[in-house]
C-alpha positions in Angstrom: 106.8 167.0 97.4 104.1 164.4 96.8 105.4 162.3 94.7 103.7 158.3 93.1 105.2 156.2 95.4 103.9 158.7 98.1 100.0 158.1 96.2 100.8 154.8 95.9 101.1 153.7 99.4 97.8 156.0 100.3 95.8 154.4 98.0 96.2 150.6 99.5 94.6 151.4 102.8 91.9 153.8 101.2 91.1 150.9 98.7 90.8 148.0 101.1 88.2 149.9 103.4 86.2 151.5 100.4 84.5 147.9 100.1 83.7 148.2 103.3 82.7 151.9 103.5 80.6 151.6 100.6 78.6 148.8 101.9 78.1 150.6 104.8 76.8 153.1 103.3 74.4 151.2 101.3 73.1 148.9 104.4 72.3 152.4 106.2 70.5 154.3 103.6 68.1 151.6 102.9 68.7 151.8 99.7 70.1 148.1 98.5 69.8 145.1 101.2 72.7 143.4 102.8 72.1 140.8 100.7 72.6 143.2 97.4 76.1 145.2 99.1 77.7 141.9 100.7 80.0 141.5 97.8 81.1 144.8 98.3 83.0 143.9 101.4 85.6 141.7 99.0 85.6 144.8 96.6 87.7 146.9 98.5 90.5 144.0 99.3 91.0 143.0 95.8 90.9 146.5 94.4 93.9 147.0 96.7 95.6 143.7 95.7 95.2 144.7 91.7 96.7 148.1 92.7 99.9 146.3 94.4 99.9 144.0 91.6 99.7 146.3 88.9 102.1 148.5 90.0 104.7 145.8 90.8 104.3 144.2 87.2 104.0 147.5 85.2 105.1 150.2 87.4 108.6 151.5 88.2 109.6 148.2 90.1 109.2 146.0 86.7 110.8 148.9 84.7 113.8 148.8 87.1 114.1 145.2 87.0 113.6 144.9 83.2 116.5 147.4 82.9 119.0 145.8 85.2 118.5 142.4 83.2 119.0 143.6 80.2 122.9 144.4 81.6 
């Protein structure tokens, strides 16, 4: 069974190298300029870091946390 911690830990990796990916994508296609999809490269790490963020300050972790203070 698949469950959200399972989708949690595949997103991390996914998100750090979408940056990455994305601006690769962009450089070969011609489309944009290096210049233009460079602060893509920092997209993908910080996506990753919100995720990890978000999920230990809202997610199950702070909801276990907030319910074993209140004992």
């Amino acid at each position: 069974m698949f469950e959200r911690a399972d989708a949690i830990l595949a997103a991390i990796p996914l998100l750090a190298v979408s940056g990455l990916a994305l601006r690769s994508l962009i450089t070969a296609t011609g489309v944009g300029t290096g210049l233009l999809a460079a602060p893509l490269t920092a997209a993908g790490p910080f996506a990753a870091l919100a995720l990890v963020f978000r999920e230990l300050l809202t997610g199950p972790v702070a909801t276990h946390a907030a319910d074993d203070s209140d004992d």
